[in-house]
C-alpha positions as CSV (number, residue, x, y, z in Angstrom):
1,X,0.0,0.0,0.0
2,X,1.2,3.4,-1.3
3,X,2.2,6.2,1.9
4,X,0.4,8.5,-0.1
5,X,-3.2,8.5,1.4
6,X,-4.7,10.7,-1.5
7,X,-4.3,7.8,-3.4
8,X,-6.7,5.6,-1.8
9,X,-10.8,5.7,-1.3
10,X,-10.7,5.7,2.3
11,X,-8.5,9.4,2.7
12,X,-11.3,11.2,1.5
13,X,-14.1,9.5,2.6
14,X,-12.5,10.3,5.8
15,X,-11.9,13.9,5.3
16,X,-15.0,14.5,3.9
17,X,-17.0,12.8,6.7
18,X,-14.7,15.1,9.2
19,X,-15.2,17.9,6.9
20,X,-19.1,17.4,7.2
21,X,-18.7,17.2,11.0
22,X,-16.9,20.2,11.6
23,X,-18.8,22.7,9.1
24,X,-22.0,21.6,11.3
25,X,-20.3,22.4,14.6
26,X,-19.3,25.8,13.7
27,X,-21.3,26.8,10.8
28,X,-19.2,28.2,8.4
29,X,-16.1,26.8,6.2
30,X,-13.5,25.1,8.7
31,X,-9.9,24.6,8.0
32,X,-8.4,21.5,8.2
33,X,-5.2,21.8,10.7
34,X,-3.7,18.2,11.6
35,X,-4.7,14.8,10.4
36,X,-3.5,11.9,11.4
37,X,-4.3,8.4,10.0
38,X,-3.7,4.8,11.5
39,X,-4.7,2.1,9.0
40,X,-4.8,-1.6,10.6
41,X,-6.0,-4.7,8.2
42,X,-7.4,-2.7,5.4
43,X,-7.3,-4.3,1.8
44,X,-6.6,-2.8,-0.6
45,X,-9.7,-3.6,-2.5
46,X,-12.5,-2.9,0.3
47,X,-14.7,-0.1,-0.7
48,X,-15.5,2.3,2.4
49,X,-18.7,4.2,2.1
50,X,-20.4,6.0,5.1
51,X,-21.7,2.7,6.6
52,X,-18.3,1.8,7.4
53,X,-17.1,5.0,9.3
54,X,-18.4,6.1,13.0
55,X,-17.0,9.3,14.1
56,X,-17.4,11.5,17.3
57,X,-16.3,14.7,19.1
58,X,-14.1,14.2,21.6
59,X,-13.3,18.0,22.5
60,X,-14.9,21.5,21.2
61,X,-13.8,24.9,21.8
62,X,-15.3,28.1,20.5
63,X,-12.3,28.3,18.1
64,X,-11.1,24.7,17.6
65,X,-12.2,21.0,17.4
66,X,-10.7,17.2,17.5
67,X,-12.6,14.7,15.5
68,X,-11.7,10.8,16.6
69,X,-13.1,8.6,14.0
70,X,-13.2,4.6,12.9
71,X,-13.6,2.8,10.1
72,X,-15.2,-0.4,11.3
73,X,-15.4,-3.8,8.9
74,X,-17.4,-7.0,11.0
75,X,-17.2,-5.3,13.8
76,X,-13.5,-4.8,13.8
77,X,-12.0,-1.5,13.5
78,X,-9.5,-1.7,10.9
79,X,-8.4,2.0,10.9
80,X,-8.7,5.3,12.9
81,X,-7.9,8.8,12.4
82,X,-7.8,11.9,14.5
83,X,-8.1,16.0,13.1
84,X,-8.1,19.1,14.7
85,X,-10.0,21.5,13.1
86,X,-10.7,25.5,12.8
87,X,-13.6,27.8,12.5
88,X,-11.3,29.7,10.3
89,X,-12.3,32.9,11.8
């Protein structure tokens, strides 16, 4: 598997579901500051969709945000990922 997560499905399902996440906390566009991406068992060939991703806010401050989230397959999770997040103001 290629280091270069913009070359596989799952980086931006990711960042878009984060993306989603944190444009609903604060309401306008955020800015993406730190990402971080641990990948477990994942094939190459598993498709991730929404189904596959549970994500949840694990602190909020006026000005920033840190999104944990997992990508689960059979109940396992098989990666996770963490981002910090800006109201951009």
């Amino acid at each position: 598997m290629s280091n270069h997560h913009t070359r596989h499905n799952y980086y931006q399902t990711i960042l878009d579901n984060k993306h989603a996440i944190a444009t609903s906390e604060f309401g306008v566009k955020p800015k993406l500051l730190t990402i971080n991406i641990d990948l477990g068992d994942l094939d190459d060939n598993f498709e991730i969709n929404e189904s596959h991703i549970k994500s949840s806010i694990e602190k909020k401050s006026k000005d920033t945000l840190f999104i944990k989230t997992y990508i689960i397959k059979d109940d396992e999770i098989i990666a996770s990922s963490s981002s910090v997040w800006s109201n951009n103001l």
